[in-house]
SEZABA-460074 format. One record per residue (C-alpha): residue number from 1; residue in one letter; chain; x, y, z. Coordinates in nm, 2 decimals, padded with zeros to 4 digits. Layout:
<pts>
> pos code unit xx yy zz
> NUM a A X Y Z
...
</pts>
This chain:
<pts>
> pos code unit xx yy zz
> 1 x A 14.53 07.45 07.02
> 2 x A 14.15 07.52 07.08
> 3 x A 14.11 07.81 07.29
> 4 x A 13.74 07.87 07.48
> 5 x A 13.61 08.23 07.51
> 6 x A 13.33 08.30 07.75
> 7 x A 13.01 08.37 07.60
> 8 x A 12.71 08.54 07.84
> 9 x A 12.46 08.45 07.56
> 10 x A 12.30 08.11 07.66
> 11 x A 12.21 07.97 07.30
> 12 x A 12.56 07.93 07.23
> 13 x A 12.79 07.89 07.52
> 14 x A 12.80 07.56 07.46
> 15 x A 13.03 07.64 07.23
> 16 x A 13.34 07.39 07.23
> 17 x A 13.72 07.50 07.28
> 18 x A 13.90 07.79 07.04
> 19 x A 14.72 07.37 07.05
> 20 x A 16.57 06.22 08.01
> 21 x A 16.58 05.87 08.13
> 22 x A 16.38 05.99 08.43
> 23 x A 16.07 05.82 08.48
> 24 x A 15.70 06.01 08.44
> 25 x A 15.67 06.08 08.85
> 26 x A 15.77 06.36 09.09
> 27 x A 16.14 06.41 09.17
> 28 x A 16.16 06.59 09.45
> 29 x A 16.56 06.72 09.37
> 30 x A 16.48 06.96 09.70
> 31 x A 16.60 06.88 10.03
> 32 x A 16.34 06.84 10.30
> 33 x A 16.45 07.19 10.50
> 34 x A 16.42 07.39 10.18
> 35 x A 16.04 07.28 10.16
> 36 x A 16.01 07.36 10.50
> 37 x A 16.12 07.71 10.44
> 38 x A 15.80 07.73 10.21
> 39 x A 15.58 07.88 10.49
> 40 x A 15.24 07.73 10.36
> 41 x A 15.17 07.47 10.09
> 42 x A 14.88 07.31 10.20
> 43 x A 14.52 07.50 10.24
> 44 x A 14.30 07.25 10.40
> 45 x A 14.22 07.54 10.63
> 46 x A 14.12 07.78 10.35
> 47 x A 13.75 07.89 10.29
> 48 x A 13.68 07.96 09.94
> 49 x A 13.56 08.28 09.83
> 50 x A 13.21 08.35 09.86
> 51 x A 13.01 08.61 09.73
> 52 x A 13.00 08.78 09.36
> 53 x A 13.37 08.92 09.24
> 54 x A 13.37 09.25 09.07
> 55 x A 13.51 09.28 08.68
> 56 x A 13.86 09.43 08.82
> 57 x A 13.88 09.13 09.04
> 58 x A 13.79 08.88 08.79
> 59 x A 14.00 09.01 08.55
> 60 x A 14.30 09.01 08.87
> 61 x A 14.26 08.70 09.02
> 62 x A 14.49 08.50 08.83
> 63 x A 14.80 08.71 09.07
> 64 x A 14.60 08.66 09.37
> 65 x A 14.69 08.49 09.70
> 66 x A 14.50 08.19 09.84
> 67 x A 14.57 08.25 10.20
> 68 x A 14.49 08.65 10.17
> 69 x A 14.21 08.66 09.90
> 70 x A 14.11 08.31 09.94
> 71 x A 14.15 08.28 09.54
> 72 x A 14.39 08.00 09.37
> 73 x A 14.60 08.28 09.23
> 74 x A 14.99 08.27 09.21
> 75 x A 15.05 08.51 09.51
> 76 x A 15.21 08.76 09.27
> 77 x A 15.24 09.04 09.47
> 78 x A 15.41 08.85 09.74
> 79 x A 15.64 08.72 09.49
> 80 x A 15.80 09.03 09.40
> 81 x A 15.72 09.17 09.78
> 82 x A 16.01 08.87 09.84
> 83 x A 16.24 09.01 09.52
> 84 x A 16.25 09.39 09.63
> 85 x A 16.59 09.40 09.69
> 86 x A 16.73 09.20 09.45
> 87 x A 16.78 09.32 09.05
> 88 x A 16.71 09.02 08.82
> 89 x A 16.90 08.97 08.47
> 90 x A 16.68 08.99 08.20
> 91 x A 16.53 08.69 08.03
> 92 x A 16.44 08.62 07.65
> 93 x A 16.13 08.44 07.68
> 94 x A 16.05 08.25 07.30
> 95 x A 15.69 08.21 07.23
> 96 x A 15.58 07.99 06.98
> 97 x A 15.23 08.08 06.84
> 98 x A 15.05 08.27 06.57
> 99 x A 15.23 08.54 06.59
> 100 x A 15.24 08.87 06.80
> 101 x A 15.12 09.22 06.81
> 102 x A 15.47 09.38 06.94
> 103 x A 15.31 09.72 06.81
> 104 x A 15.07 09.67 07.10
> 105 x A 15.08 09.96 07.41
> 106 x A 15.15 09.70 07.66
> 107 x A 15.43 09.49 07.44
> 108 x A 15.58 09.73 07.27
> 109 x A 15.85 09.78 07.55
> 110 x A 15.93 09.42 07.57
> 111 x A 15.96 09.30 07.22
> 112 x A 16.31 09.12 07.20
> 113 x A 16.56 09.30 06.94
> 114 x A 16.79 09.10 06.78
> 115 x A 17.08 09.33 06.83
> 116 x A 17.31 09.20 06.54
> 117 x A 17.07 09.23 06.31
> 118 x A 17.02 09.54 06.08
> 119 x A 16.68 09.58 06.01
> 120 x A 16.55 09.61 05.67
> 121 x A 16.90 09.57 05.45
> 122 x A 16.82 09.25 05.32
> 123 x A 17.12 09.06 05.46
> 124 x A 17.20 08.78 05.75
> 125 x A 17.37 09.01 05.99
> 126 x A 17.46 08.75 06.26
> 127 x A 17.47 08.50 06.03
> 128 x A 17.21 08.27 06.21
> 129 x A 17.06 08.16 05.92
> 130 x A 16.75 08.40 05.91
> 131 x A 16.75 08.76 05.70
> 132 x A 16.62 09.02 05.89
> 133 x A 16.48 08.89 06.21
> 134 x A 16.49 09.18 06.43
> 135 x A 16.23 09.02 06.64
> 136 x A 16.19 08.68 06.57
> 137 x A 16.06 08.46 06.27
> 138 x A 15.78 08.39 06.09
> 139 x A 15.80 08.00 05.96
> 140 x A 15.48 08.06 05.86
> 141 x A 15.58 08.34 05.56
> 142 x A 15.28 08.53 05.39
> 143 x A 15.27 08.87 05.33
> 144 x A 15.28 09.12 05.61
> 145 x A 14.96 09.11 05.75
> 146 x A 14.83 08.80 05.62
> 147 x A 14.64 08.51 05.78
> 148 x A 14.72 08.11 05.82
> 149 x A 14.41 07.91 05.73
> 150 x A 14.55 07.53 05.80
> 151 x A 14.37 07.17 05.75
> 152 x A 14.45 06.94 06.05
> 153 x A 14.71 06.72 06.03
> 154 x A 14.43 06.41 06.03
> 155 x A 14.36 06.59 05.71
> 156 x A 14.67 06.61 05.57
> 157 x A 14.75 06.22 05.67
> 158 x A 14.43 06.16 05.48
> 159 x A 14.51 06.37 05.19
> 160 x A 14.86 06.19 05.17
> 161 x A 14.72 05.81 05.13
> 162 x A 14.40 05.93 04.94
> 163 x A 14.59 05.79 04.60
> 164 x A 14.72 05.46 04.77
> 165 x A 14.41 05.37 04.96
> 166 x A 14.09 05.60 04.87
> 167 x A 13.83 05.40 04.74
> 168 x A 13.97 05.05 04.86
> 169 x A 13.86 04.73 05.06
> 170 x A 14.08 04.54 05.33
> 171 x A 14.11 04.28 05.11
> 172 x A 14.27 04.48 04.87
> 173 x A 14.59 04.62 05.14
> 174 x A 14.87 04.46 05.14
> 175 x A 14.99 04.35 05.50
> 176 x A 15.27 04.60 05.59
> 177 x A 15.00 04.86 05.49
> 178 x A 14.70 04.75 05.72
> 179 x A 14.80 04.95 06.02
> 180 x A 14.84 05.26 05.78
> 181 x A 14.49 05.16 05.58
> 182 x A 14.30 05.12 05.91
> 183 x A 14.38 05.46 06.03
> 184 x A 14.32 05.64 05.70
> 185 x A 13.96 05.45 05.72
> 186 x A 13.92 05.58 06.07
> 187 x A 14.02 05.96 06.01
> 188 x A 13.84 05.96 05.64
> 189 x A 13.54 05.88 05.84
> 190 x A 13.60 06.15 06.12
> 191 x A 13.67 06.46 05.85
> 192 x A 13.29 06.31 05.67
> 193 x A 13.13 06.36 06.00
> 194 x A 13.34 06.69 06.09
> 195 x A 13.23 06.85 05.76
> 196 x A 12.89 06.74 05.78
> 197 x A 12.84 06.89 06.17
> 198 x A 13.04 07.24 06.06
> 199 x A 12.83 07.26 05.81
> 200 x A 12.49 07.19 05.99
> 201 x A 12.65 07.44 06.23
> 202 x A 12.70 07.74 06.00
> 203 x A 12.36 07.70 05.88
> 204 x A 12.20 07.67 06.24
> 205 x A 12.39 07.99 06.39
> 206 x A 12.36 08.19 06.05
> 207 x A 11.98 08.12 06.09
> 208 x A 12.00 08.21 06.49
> 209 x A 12.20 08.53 06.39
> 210 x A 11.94 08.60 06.06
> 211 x A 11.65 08.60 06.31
> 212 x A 11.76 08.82 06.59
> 213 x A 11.88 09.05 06.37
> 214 x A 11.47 09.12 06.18
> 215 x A 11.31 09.03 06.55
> 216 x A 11.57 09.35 06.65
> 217 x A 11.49 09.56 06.33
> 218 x A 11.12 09.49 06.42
> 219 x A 11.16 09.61 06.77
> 220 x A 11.35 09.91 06.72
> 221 x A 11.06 10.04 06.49
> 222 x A 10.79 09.98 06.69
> 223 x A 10.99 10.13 06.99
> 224 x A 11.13 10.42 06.83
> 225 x A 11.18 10.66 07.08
> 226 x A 11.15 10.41 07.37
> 227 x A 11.42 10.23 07.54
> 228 x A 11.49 09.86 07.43
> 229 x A 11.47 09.72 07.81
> 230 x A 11.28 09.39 07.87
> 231 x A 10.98 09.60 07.97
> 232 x A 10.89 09.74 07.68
> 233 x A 11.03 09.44 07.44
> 234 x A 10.79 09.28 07.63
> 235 x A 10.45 09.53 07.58
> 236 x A 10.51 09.42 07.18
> 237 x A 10.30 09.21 07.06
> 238 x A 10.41 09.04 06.72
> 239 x A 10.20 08.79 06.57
> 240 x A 10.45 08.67 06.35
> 241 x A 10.56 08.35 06.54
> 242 x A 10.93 08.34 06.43
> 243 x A 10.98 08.68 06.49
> 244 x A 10.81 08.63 06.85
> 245 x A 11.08 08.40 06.96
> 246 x A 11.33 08.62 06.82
> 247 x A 11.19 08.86 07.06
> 248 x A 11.23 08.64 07.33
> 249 x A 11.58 08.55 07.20
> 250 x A 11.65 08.85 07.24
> 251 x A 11.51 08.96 07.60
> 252 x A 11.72 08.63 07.69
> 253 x A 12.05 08.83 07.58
> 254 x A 11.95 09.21 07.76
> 255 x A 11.86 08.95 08.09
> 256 x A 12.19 08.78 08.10
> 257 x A 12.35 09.12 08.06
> 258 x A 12.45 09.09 07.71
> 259 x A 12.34 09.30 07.41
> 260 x A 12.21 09.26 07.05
> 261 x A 12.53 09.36 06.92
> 262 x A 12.75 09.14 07.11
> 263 x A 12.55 08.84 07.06
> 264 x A 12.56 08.90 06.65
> 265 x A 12.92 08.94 06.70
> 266 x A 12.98 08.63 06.90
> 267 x A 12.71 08.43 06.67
> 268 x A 13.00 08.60 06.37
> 269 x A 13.25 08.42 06.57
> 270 x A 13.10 08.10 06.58
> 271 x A 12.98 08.06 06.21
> 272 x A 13.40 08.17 06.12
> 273 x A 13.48 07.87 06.36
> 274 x A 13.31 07.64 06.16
> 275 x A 13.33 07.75 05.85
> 276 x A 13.71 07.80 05.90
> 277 x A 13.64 07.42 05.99
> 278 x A 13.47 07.34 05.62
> 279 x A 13.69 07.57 05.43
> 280 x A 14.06 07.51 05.54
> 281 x A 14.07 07.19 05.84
> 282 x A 13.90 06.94 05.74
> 283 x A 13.88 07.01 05.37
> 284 x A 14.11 06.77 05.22
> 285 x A 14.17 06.95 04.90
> 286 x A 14.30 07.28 05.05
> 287 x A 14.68 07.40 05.07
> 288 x A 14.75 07.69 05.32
> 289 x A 15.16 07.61 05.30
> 290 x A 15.29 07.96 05.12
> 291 x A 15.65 07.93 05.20
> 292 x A 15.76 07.72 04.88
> 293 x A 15.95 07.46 05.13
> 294 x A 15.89 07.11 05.15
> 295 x A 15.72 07.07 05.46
> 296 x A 15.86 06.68 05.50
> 297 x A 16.20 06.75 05.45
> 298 x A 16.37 06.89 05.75
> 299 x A 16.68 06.98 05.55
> 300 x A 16.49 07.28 05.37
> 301 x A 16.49 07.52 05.56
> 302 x A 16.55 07.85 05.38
> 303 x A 16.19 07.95 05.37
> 304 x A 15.97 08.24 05.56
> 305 x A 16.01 08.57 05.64
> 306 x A 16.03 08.81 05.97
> 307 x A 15.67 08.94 05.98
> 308 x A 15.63 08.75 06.29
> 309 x A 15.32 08.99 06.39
> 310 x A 15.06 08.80 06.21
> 311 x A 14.69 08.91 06.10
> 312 x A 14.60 09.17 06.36
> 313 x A 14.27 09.13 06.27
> 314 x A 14.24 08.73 06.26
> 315 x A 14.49 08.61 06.50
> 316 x A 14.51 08.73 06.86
> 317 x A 14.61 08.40 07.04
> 318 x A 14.98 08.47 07.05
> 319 x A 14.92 08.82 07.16
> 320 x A 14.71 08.73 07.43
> 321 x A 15.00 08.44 07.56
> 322 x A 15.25 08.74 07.50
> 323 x A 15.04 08.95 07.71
> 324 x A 14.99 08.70 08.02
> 325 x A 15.40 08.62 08.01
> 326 x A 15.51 08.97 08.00
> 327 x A 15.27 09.24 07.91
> 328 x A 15.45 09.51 08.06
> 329 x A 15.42 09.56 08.44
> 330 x A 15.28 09.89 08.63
> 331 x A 15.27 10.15 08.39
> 332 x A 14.90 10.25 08.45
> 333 x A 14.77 10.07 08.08
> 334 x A 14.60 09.75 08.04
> 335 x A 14.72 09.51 08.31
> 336 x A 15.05 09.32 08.42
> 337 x A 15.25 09.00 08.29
> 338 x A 15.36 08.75 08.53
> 339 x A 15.71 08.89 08.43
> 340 x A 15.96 09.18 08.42
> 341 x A 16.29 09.17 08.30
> 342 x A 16.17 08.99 07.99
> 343 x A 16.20 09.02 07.66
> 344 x A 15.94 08.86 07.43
> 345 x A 16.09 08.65 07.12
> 346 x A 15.82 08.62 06.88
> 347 x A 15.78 08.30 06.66
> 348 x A 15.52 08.18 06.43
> 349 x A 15.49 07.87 06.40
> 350 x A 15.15 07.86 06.47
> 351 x A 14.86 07.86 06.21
> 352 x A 14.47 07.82 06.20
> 353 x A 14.48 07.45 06.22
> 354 x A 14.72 07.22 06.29
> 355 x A 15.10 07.31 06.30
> 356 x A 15.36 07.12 06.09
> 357 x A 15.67 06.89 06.32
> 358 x A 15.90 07.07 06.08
> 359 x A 15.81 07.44 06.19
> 360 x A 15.76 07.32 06.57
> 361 x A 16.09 07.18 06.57
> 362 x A 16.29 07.45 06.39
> 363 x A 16.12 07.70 06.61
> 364 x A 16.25 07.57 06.87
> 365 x A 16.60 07.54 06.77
> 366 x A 16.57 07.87 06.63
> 367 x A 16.45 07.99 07.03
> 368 x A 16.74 07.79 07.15
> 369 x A 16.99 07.93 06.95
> 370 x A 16.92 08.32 06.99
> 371 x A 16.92 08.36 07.34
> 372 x A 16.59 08.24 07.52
> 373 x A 16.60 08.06 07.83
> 374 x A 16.24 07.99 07.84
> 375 x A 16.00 07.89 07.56
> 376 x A 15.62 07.91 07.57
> 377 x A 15.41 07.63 07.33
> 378 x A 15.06 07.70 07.34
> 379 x A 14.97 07.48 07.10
> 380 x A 14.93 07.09 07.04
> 381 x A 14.78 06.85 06.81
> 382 x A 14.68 06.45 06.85
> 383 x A 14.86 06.33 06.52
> 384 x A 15.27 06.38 06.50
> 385 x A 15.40 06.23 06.15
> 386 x A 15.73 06.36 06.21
> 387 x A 15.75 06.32 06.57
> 388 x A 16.11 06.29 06.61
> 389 x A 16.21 06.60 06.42
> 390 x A 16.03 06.75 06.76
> 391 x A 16.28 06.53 06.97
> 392 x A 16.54 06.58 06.85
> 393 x A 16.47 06.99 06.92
> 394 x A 16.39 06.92 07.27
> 395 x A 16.68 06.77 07.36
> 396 x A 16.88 07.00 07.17
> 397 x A 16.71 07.30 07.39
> 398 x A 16.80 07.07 07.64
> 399 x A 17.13 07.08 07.57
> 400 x A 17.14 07.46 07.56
> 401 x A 16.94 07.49 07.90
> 402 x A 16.63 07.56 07.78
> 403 x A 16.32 07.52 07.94
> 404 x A 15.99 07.45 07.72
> 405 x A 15.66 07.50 07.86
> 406 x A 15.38 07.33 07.71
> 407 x A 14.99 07.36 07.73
> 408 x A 14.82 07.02 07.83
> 409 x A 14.54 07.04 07.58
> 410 x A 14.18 07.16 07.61
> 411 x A 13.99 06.79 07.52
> 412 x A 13.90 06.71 07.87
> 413 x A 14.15 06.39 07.83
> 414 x A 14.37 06.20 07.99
> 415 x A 14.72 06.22 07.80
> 416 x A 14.83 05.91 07.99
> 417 x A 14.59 05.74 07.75
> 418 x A 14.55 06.03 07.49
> 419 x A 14.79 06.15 07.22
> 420 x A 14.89 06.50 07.25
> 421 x A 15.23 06.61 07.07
> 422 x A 15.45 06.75 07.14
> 423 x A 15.55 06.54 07.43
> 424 x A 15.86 06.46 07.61
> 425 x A 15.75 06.11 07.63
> 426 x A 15.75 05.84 07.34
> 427 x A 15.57 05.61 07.55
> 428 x A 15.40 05.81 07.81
> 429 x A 15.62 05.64 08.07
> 430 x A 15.96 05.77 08.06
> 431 x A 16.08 06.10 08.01
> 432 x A 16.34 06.14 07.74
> 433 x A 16.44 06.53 07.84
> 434 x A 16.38 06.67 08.15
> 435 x A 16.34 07.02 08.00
> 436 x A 15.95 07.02 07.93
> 437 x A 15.71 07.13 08.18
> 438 x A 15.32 07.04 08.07
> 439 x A 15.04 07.21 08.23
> 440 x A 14.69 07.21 08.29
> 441 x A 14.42 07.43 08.35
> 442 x A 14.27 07.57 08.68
> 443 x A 13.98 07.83 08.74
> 444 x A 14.00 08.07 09.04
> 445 x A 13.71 07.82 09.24
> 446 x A 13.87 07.66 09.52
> 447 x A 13.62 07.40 09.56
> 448 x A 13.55 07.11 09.33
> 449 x A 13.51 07.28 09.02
> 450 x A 13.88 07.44 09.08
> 451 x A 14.01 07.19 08.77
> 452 x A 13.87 07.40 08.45
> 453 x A 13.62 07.18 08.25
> 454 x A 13.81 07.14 07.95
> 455 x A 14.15 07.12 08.06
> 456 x A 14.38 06.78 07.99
> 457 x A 14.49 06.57 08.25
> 458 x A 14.73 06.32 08.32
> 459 x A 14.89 06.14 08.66
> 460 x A 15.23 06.08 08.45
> 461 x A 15.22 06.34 08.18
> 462 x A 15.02 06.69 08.30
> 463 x A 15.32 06.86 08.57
> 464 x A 15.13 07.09 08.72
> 465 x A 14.81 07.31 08.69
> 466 x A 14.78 07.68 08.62
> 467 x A 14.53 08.01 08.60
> 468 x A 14.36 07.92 08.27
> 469 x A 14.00 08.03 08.30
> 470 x A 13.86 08.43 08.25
> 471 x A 14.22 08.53 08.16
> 472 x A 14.21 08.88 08.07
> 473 x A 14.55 08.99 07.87
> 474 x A 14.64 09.18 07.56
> 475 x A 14.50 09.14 07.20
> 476 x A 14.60 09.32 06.89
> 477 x A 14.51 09.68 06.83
> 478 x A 14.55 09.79 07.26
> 479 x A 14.25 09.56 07.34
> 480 x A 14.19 09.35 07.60
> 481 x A 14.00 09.05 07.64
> 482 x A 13.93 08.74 07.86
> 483 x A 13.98 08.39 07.71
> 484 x A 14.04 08.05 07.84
> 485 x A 14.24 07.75 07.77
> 486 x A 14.54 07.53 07.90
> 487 x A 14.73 07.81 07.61
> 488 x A 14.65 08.09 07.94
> 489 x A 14.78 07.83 08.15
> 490 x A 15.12 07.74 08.04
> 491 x A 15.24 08.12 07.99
> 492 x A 15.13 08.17 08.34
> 493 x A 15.43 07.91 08.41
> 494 x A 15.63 08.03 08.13
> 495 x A 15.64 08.40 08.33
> 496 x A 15.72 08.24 08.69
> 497 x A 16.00 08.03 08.52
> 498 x A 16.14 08.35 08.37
> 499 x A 16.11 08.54 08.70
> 500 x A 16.29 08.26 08.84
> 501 x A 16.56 08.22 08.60
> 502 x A 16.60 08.61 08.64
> 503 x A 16.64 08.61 08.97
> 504 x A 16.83 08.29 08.98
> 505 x A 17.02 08.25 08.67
> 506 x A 17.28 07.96 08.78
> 507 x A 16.96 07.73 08.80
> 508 x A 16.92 07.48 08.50
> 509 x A 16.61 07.45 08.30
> 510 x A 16.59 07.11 08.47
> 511 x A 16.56 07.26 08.85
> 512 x A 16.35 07.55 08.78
> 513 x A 16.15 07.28 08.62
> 514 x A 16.11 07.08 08.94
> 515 x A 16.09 07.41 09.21
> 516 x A 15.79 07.49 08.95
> 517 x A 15.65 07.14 09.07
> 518 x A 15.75 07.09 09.42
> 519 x A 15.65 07.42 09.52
> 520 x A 15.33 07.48 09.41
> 521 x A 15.03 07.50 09.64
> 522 x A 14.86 07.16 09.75
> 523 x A 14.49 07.10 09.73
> 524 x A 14.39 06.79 09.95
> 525 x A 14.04 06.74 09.79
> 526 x A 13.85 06.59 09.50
> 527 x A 13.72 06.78 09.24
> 528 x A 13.50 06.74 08.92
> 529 x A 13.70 06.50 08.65
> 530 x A 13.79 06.74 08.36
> 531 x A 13.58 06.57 08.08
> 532 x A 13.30 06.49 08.29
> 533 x A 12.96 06.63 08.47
> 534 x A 12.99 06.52 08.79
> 535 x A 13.26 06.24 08.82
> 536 x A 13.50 06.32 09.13
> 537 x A 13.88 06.24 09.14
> 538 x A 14.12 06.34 09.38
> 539 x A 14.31 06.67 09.29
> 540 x A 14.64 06.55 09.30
> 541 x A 14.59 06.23 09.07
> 542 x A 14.52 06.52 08.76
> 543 x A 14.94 06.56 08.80
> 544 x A 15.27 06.47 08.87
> 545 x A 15.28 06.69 09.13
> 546 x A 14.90 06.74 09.21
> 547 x A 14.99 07.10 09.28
> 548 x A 14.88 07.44 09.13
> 549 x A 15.17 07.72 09.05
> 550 x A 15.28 07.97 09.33
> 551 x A 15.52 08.21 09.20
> 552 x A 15.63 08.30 09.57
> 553 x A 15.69 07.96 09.65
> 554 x A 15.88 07.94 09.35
> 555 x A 16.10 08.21 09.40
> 556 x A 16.17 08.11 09.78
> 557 x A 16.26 07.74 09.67
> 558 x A 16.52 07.91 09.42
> 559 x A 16.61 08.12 09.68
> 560 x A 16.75 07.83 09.88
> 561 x A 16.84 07.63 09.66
> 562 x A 17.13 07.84 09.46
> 563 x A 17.30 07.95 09.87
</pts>
């Protein structure tokens, strides 16, 4: 799952995005008096938010209230301003990612432990098939520490039929093989042009970095003892043309409140994104699988370890999911999760590149069969070989009242048309669990920009939409950062289904799943297609429910539903 993260340097934030028998429409399993309990869903009285928002705002708006702030948050305060007097049970929340810093200030105190497990020994404990995991799994394995560099599963699809069809004509397939031949053309093709971009890429942001960095060594000696404000970068006179416009690259940063520094570090960023892109995804000679299993047999599963936090260094997307669930709530550090009473389960599944079916699936079983009620999957991928392996899990968390929370995607598509696994749809028409909850991304623009840019979509197969833009949560080592993605939307929904199911624990997966949908907060206007410049659609066509999450709506629904 490609996440985006906001860049205030204008030569490159363009960059694109850093995963039951019911049918695919709204089932309202509320009665009419229990919405009407709900005191507002509708805002077509609402006038947005004008004016500039300060970095504490910004940073807050996600847990806002629409009627009192006039911001698409989830009216958090108001949620647990409803919950005062009630004590909640507390709920194991899985999550599903790259792995999390539980060392971190803010997670530390929620880290699940796997209480019949004795750390260290060497043995299976409880029994459950895993040695050690005192806070979760790593299906991932590596050393402590280590990275997951990944190709794509197009890559690996292409890598597979390389002997059977590279270097082959049509004419030369047999006929039960042309379906299989024609894609291995098509994605053969897109990994060509993939590599060939990347690496044009690397070398054009390498070369943007190279010259800001002698235009800035320049500068500093001819300004030594001055201050580097635009003034004075300006007064220089350099008649070396290249290093002129790195000046005015440069003065382009300080102006849009940037500095040197952080632009050289973003421009690091983005030459690692594509050259992670040439060295491990699309390169169809690589193998990042360390665990000795064979990935395409479901039956092996004796393989990885419990060093489920990952590369602190490289890998901060599950921390930062961790963070928004359930980073721990009003205790004066960093900034609060959606949830209390939660503990965070942490499994990697998750590399730097596509994700195998057989991890996502024994993931989720392994979620399923150690206690957690909720499961964020912030990831996704548009090719599933082993598709049903990821079935069969869901309905097997179904089964054990589970509720999976999935992020939509960050392609600007329409996943009624789209592939994006997982799914709980084979043909994008009828639900075969009703356990999975899919959801978009929102900003905190009530106007028609409040659908983010990048997010998926889909009238059948998107739920509901969700904070997913400027989301500022934990990453490893205490930091904090803002990022953006549908992955910051769907643990926004993964923490207001735990506060619900903590609250309200006789309610299935399957009706916390709906009160997530049918009491969100309406928005009766069209906004700017997802995908698109300037295309307008109707709000409520993005979803199944055409709503966006409201954690206090949530919790009165549940409220009247379990009297």
């Amino acid at each position: 799952m490609r996440i985006l993260k906001p860049f205030s340097f204008v030569a490159i934030a363009a960059m694109l995005i850093t995963s039951c028998g019911t049918t695919k429409t709204t089932t309202n399993t509320t009665s009419n008096s229990v919405t009407e309990t709900i005191i507002k869903v509708t805002t077509d009285s609402i006038v947005p938010k004008t004016g500039e928002m300060t970095e504490a705002e910004i940073q807050g708006w996600p847990h806002m209230d629409i009627f009192t702030d006039s911001i698409p948050g989830m009216s958090i305060d108001k949620a647990y301003d409803f919950v005062k007097n009630k004590k909640g049970k507390t709920v194991i929340v899985g999550i599903i990612d790259s792995g999390i810093d539980i060392e971190h200030e803010d997670l530390n105190d929620v880290a699940w432990v796997n209480e019949d497990e004795i750390a260290g020994n060497g043995k299976d404990d409880d029994n459950n098939g895993y040695v050690d995991d005192i806070h979760g799994w790593n299906f991932l394995g590596g050393e402590k520490g280590s990275t997951a560099p990944e190709q794509l599963e197009m890559t690996r699809m292409v890598k597979k039929w390389m002997p059977k069809f590279d270097g082959k004509s049509a004419e030369d397939i047999a006929e039960a093989d042309k379906a299989d031949f024609e894609l291995f053309t098509k994605l053969k093709k897109t990994i060509d042009e993939k590599n060939k971009s990347a690496e044009a890429q690397v070398n054009q942001y390498k070369a943007v970095k190279d010259l800001i960095v002698k235009a800035n060594d320049t500068l500093s000696k001819l300004l030594v003892g001055k201050e580097m404000n635009l003034d004075n970068i300006n007064s220089v006179k350099l008649d070396d043309q290249m290093l002129q416009q790195g000046k005015f690259t440069i003065m382009r940063i300080i102006s849009s409140g940037d500095t040197v520094e952080g632009a050289e570090k973003q421009l690091d960023n983005i030459v690692n994104h594509y050259s992670t892109q040439l060295n491990s995804q699309y390169k169809i000679d690589f193998n990042g699988r360390v665990t000795g299993d064979d990935p395409y047999d479901i039956t092996d599963t004796n393989y990885g370890n419990a060093y489920t936090i990952g590369s602190k260094d490289g890998e901060m997307h599950g921390t930062h999911v961790a963070g928004i669930v359930a980073a721990e709530r009003n205790n004066s550090v960093g900034m609060n999760g959606v949830a209390h009473n939660v503990k965070i389960m942490s499994i990697r599944a998750v590399p730097d590149g596509d994700e195998y079916d057989k991890d996502v699936a024994l993931a989720i079983r392994y979620a399923a069969d150690n206690g957690a009620k909720v499961v964020n999957m912030s990831f996704g991928k548009s090719y599933s070989p082993n598709a049903a392996w990821v079935y069969d899990a869901i309905k097997y968390a179904e089964e054990k009242d589970v509720l999976l929370v999935h992020a939509a995607g960050n392609d600007g598509s329409d996943i009624d048309v789209a592939e994006n696994f997982p799914n709980d749809s084979k043909d994008k028409l009828v639900e075969y669990a009703d356990n999975v909850i899919t959801v978009g991304a929102m900003t905190r623009h009530y106007d028609d920009k409040l659908a983010a840019s990048f997010s998926n979509y889909g009238k059948k197969n998107v739920d509901i939409f969700a904070p997913g833009l400027e989301i500022y949560s934990t990453v490893p080592k205490d930091e904090y950062e803002s990022i953006q993605g549908t992955s910051m939307a769907a643990p926004e929904v993964a923490g207001v289904a735990a506060l619900v199911r903590s609250y309200y624990p006789k309610l299935t997966a399957s009706q916390v799943k709906k009160i997530i949908m049918d009491s969100g907060i309406e928005f009766n206007s069209s906004v700017i297609k997802p995908g698109t410049e300037s295309n307008r659609v109707p709000f409520n066509d993005l979803s199944v429910s055409g709503k966006i999450l409201n954690a206090y709506n949530a919790l009165v629904m549940a409220e009247k539903m379990s009297k």
